[in-house]
PyMOL Python script that loads the backbone (N, CA, C, O; Angstrom):
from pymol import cmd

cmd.read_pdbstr("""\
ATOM      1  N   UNK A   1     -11.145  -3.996   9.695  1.00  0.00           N
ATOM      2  CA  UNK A   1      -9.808  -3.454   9.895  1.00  0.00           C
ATOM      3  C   UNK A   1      -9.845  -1.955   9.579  1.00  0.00           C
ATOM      4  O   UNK A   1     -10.193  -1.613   8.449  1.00  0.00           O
ATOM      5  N   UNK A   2      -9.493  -0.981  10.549  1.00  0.00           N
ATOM      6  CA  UNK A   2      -9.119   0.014  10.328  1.00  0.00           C
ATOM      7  C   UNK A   2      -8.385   1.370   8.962  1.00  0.00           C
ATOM      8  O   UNK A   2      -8.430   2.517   8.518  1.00  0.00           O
ATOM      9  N   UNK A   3      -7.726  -0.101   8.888  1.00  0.00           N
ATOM     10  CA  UNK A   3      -6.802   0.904   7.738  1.00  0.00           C
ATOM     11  C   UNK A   3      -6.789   0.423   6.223  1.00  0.00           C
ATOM     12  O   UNK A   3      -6.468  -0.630   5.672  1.00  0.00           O
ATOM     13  N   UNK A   4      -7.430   2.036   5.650  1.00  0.00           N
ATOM     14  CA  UNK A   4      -7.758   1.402   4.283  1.00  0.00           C
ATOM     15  C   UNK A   4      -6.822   1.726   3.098  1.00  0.00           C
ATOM     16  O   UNK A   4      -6.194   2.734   3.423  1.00  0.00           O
ATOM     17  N   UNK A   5      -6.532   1.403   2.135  1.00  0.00           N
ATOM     18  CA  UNK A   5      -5.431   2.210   1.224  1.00  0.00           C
ATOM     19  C   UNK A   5      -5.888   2.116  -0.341  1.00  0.00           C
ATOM     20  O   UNK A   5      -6.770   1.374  -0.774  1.00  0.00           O
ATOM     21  N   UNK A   6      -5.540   2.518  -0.671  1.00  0.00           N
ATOM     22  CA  UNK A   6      -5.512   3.163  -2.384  1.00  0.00           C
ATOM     23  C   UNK A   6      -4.412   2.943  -3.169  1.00  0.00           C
ATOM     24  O   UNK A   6      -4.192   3.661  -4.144  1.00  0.00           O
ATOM     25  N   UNK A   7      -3.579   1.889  -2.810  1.00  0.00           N
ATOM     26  CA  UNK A   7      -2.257   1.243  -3.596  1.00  0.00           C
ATOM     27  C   UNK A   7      -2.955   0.463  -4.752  1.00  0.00           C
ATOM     28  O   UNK A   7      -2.158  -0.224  -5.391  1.00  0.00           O
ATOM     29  N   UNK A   8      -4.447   0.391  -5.240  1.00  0.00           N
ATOM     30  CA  UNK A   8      -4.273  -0.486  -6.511  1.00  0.00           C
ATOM     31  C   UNK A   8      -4.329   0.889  -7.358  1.00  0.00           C
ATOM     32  O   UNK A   8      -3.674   0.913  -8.400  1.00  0.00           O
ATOM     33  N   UNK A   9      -4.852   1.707  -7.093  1.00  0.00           N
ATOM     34  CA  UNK A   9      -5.211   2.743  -7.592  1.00  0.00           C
ATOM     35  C   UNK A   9      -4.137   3.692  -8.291  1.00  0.00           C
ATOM     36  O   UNK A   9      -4.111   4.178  -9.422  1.00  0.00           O
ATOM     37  N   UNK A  10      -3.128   3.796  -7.052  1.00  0.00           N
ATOM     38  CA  UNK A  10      -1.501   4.463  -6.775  1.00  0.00           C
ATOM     39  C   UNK A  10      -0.713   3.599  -8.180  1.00  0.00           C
ATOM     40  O   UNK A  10       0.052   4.174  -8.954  1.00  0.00           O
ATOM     41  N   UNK A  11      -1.148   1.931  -8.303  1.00  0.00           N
ATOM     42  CA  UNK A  11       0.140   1.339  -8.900  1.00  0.00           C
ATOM     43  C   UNK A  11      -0.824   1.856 -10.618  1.00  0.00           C
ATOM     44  O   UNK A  11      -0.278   2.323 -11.618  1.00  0.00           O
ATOM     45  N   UNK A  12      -1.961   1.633 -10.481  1.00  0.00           N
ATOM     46  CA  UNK A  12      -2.571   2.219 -11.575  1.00  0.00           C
ATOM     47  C   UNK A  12      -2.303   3.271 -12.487  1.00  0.00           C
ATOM     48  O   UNK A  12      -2.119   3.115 -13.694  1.00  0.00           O
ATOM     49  N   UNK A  13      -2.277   5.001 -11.498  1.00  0.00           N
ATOM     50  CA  UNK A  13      -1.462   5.595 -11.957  1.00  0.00           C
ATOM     51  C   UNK A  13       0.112   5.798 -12.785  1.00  0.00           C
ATOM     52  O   UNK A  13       0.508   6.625 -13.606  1.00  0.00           O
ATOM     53  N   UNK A  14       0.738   4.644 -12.139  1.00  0.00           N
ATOM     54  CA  UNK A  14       2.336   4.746 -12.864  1.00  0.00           C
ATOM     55  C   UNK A  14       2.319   3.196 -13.467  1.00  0.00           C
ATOM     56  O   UNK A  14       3.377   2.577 -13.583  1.00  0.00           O
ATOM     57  N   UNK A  15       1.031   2.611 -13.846  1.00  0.00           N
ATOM     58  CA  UNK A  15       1.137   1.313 -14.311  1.00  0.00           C
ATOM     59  C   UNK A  15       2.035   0.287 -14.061  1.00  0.00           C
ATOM     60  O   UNK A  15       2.606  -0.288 -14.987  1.00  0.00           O
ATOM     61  N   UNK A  16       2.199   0.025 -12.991  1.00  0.00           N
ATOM     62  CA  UNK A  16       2.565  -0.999 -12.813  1.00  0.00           C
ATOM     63  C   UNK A  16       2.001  -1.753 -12.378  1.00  0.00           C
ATOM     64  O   UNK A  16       0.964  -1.425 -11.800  1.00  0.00           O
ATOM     65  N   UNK A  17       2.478  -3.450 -12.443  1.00  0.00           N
ATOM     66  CA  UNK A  17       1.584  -4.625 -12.043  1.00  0.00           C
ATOM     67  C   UNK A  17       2.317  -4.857 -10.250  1.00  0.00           C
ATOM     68  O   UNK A  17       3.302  -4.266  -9.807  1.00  0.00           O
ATOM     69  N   UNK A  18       1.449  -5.894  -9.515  1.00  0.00           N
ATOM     70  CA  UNK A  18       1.678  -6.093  -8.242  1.00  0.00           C
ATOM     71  C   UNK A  18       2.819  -6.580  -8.139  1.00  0.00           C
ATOM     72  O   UNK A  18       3.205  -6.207  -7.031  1.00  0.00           O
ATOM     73  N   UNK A  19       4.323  -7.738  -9.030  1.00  0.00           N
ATOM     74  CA  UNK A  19       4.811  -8.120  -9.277  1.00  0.00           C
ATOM     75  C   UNK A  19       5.831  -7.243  -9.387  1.00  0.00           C
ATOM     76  O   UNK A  19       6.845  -7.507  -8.742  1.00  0.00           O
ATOM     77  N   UNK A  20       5.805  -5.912 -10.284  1.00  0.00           N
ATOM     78  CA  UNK A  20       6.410  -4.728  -9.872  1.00  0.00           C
ATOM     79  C   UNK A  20       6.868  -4.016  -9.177  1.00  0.00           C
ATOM     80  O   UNK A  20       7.979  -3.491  -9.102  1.00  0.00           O
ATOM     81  N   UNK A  21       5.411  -3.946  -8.253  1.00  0.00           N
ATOM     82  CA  UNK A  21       5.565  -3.148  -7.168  1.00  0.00           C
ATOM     83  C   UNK A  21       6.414  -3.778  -6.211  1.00  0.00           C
ATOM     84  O   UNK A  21       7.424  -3.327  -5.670  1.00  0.00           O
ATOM     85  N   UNK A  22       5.810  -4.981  -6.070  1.00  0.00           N
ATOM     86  CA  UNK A  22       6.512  -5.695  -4.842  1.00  0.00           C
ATOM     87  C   UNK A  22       8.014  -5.212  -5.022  1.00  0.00           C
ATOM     88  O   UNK A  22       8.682  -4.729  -4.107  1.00  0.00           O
ATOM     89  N   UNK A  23       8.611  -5.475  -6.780  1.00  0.00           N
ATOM     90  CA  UNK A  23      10.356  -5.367  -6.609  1.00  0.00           C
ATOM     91  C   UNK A  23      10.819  -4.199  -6.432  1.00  0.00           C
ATOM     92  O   UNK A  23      11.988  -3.815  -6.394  1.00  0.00           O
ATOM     93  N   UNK A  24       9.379  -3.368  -6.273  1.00  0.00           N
ATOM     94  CA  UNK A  24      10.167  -1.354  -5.910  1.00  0.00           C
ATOM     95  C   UNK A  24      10.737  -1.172  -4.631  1.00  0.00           C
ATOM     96  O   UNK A  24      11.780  -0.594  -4.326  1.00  0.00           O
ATOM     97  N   UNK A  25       9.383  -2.108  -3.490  1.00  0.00           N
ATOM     98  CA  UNK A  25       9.392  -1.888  -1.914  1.00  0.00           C
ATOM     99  C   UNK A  25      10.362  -3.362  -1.625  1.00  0.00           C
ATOM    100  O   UNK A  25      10.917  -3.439  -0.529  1.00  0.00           O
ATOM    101  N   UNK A  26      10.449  -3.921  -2.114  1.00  0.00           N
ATOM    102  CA  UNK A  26      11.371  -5.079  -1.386  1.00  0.00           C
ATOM    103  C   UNK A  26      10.484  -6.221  -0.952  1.00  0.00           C
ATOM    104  O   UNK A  26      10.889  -7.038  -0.125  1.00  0.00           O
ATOM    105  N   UNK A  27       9.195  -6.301  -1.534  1.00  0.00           N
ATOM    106  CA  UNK A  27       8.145  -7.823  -0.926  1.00  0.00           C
ATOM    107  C   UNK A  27       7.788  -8.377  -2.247  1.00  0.00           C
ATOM    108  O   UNK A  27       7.770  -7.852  -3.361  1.00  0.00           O
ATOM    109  N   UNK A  28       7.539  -9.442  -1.888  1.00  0.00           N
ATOM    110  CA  UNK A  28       6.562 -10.119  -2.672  1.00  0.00           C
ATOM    111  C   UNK A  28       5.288  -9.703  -3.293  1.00  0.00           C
ATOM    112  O   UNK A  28       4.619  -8.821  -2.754  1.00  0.00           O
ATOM    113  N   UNK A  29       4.966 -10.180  -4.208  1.00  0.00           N
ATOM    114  CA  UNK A  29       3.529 -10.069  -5.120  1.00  0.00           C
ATOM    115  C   UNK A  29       2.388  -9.775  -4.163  1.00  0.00           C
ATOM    116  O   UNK A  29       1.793  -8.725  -3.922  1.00  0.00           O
ATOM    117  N   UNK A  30       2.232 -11.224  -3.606  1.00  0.00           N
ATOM    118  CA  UNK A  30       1.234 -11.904  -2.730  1.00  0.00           C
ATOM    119  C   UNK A  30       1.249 -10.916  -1.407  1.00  0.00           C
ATOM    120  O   UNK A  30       0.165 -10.794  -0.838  1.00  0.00           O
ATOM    121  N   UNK A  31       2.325 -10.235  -0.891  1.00  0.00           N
ATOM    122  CA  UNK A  31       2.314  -9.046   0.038  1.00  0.00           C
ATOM    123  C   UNK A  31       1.860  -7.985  -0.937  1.00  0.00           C
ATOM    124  O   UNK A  31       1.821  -7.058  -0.127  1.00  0.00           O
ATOM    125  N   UNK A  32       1.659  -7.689  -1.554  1.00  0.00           N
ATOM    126  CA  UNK A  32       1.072  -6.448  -2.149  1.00  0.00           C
ATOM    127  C   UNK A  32      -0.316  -6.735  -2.527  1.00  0.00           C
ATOM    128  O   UNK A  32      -1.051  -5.749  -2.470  1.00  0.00           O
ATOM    129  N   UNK A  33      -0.705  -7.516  -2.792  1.00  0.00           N
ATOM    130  CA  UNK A  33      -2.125  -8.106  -3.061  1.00  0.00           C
ATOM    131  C   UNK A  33      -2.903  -8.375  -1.503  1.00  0.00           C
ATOM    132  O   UNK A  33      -4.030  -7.925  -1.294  1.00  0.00           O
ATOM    133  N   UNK A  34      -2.139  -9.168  -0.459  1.00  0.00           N
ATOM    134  CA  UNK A  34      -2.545  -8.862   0.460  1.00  0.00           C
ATOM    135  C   UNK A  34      -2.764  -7.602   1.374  1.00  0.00           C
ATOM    136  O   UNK A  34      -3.554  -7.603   2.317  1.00  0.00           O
ATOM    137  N   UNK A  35      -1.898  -6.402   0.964  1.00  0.00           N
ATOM    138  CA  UNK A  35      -2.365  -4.906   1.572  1.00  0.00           C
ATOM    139  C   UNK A  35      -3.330  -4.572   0.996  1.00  0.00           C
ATOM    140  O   UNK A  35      -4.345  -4.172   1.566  1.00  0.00           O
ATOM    141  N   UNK A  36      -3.154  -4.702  -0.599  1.00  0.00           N
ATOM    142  CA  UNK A  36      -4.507  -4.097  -1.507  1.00  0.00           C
ATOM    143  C   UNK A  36      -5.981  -4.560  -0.945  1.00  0.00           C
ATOM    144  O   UNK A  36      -6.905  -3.753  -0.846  1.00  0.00           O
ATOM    145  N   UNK A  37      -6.101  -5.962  -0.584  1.00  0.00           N
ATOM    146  CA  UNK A  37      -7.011  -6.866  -0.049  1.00  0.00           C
ATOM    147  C   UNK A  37      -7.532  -6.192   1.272  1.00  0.00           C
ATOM    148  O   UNK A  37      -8.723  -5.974   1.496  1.00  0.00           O
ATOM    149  N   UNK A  38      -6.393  -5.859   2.202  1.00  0.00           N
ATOM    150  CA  UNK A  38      -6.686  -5.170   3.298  1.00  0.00           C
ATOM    151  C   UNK A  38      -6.443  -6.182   4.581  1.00  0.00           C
ATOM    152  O   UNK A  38      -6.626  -6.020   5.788  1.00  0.00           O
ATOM    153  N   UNK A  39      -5.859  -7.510   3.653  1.00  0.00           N
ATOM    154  CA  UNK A  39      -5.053  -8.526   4.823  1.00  0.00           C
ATOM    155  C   UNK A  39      -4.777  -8.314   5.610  1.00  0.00           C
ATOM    156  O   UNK A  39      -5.285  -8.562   6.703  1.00  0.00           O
ATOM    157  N   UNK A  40      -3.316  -7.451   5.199  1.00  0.00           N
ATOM    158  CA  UNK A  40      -2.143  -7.349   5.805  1.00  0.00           C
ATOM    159  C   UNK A  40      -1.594  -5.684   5.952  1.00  0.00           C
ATOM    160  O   UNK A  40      -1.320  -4.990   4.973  1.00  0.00           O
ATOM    161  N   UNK A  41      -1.500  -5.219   7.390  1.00  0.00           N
ATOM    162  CA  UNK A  41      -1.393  -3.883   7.556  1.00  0.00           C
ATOM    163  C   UNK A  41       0.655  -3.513   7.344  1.00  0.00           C
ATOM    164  O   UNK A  41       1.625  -3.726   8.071  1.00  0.00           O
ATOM    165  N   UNK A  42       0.516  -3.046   6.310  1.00  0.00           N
ATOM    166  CA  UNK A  42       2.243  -2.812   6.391  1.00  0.00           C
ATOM    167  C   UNK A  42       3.146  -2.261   7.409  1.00  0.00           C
ATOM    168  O   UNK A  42       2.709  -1.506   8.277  1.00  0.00           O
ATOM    169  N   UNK A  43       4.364  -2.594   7.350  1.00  0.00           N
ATOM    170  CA  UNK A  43       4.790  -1.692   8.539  1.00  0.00           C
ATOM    171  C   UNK A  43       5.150  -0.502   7.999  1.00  0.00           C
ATOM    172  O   UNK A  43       5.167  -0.220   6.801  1.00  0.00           O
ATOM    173  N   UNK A  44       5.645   0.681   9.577  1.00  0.00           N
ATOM    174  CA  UNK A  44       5.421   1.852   9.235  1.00  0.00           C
ATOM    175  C   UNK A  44       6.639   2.209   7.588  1.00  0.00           C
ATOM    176  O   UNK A  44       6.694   3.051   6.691  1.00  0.00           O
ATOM    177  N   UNK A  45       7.429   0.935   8.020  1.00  0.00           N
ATOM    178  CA  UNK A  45       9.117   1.262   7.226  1.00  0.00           C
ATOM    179  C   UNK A  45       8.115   1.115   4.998  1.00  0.00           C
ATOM    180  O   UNK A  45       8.135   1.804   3.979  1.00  0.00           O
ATOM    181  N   UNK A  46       7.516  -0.098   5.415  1.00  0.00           N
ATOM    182  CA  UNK A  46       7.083  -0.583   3.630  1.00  0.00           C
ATOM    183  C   UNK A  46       6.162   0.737   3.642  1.00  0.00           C
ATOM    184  O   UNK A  46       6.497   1.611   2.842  1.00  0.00           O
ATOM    185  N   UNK A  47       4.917   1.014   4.544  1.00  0.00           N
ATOM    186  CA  UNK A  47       4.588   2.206   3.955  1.00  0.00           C
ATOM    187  C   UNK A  47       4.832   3.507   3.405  1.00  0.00           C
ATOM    188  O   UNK A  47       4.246   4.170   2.549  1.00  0.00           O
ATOM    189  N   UNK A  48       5.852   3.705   4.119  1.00  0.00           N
ATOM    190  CA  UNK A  48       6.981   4.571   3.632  1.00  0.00           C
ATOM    191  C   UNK A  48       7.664   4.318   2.199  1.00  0.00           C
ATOM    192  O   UNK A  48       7.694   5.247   1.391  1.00  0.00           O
ATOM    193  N   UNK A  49       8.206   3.079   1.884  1.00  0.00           N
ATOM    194  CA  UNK A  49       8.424   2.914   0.693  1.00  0.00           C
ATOM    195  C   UNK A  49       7.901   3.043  -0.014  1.00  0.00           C
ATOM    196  O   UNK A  49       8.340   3.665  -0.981  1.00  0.00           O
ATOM    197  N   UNK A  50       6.371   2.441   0.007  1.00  0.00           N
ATOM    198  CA  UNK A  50       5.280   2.249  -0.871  1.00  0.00           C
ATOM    199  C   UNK A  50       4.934   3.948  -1.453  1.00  0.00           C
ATOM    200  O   UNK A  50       4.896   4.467  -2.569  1.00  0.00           O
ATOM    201  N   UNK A  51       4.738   4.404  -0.149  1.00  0.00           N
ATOM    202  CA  UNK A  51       4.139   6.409  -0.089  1.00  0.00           C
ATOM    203  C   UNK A  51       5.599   6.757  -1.439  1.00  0.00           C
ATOM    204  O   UNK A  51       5.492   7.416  -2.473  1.00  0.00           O
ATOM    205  N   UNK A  52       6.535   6.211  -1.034  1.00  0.00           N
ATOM    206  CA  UNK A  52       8.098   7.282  -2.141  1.00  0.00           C
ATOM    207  C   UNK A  52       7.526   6.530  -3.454  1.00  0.00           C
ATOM    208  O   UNK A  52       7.340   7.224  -4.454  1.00  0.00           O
ATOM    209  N   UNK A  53       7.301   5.455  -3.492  1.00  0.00           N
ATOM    210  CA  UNK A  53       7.553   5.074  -4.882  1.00  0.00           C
ATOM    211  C   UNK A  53       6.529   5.948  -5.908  1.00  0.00           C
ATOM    212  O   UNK A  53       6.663   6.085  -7.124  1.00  0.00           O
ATOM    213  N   UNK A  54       5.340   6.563  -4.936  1.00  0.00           N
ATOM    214  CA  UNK A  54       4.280   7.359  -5.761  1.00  0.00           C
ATOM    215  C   UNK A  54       4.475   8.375  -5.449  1.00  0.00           C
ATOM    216  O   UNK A  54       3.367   8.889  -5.293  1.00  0.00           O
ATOM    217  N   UNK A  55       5.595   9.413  -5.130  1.00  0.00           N
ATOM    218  CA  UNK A  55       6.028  10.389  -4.693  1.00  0.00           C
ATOM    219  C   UNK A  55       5.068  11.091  -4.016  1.00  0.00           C
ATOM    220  O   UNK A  55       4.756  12.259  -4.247  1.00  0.00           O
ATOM    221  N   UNK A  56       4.394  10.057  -2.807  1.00  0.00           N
ATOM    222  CA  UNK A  56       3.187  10.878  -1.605  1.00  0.00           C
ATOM    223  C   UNK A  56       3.387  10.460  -0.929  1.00  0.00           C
ATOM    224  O   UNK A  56       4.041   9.420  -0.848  1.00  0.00           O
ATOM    225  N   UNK A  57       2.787  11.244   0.103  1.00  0.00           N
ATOM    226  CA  UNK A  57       2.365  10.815   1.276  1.00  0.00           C
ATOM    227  C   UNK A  57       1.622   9.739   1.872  1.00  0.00           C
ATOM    228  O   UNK A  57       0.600   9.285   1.358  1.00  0.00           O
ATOM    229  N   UNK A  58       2.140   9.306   2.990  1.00  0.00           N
ATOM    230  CA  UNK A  58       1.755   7.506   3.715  1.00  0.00           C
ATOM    231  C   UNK A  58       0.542   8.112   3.695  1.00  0.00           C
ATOM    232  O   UNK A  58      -0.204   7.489   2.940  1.00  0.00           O
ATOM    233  N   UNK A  59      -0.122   9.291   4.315  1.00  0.00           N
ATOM    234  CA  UNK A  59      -1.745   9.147   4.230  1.00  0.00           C
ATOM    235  C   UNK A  59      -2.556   9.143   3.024  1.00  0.00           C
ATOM    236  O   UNK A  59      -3.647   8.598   2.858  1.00  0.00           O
ATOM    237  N   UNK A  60      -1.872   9.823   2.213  1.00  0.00           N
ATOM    238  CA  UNK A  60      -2.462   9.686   0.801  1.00  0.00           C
ATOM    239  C   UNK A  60      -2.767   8.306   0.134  1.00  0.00           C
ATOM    240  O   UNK A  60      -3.673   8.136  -0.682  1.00  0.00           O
ATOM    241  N   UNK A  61      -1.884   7.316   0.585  1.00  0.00           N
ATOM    242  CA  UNK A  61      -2.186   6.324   0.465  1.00  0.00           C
ATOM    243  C   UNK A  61      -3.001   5.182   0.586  1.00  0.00           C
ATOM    244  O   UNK A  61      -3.514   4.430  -0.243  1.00  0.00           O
ATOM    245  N   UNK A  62      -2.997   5.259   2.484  1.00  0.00           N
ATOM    246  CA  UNK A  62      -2.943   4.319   3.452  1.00  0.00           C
ATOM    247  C   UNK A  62      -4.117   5.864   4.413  1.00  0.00           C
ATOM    248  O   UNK A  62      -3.839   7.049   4.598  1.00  0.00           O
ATOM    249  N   UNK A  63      -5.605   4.906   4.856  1.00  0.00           N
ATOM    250  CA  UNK A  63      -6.451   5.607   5.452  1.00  0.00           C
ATOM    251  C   UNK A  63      -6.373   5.244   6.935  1.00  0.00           C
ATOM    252  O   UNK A  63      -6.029   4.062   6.915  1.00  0.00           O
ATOM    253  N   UNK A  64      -6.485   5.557   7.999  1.00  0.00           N
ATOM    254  CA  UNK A  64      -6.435   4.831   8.927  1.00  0.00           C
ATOM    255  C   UNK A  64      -7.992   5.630   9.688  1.00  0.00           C
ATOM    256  O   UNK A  64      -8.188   6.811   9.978  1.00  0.00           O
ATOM    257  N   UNK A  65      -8.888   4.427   9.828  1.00  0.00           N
ATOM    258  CA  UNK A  65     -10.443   5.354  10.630  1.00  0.00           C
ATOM    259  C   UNK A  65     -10.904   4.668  11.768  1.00  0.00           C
ATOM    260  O   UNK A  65     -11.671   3.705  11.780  1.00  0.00           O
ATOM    261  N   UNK A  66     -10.483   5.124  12.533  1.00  0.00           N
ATOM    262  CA  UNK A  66     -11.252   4.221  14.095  1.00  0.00           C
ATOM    263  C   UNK A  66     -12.498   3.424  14.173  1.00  0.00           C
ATOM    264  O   UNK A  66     -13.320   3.592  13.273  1.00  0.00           O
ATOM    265  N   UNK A  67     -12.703   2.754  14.925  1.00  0.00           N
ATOM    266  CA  UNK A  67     -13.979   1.860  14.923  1.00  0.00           C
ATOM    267  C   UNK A  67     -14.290   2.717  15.901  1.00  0.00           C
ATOM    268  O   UNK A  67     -13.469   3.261  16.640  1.00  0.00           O
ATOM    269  N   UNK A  68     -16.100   2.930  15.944  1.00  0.00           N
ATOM    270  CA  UNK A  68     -16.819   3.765  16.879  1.00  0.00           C
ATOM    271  C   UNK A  68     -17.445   2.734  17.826  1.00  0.00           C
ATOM    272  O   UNK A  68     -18.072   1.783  17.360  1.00  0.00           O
ATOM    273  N   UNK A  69     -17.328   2.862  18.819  1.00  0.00           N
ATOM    274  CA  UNK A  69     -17.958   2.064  19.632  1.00  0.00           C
ATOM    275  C   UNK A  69     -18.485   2.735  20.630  1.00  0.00           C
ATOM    276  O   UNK A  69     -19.122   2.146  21.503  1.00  0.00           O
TER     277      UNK A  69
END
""", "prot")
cmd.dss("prot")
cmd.show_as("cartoon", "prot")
cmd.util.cbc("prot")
cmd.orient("prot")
């Protein structure tokens, strides 16, 4: 999958647990564990949330790198 992110890292910084986070952006635990995982690609709206709650930027976050083929 393309897109990589740095949200365990992000919740690290302001300590919070996944359980947390989830109640900042409006999801569940198990949705935040699944982005961290690299499951589940957020939409553009949660990345956005996710980017405010660490007062950055969606790329700072969230990597996005093409597959070379």
């Amino acid at each position: 999958m393309p897109l990589y992110n740095h949200l365990k890292e992000y919740r690290a910084k302001i300590d919070v647990n996944q359980q947390e986070m989830g109640k900042l952006v409006g999801v569940s635990r198990q949705t935040i564990s699944q982005i961290e995982r690299g499951d589940y690609s957020p939409s553009v709206t949660l990345a956005l949330k996710i980017a405010k709650v660490f007062d950055a930027k969606v790329e700072d976050v969230f990597d996005y790198v093409e597959d070379k083929e």
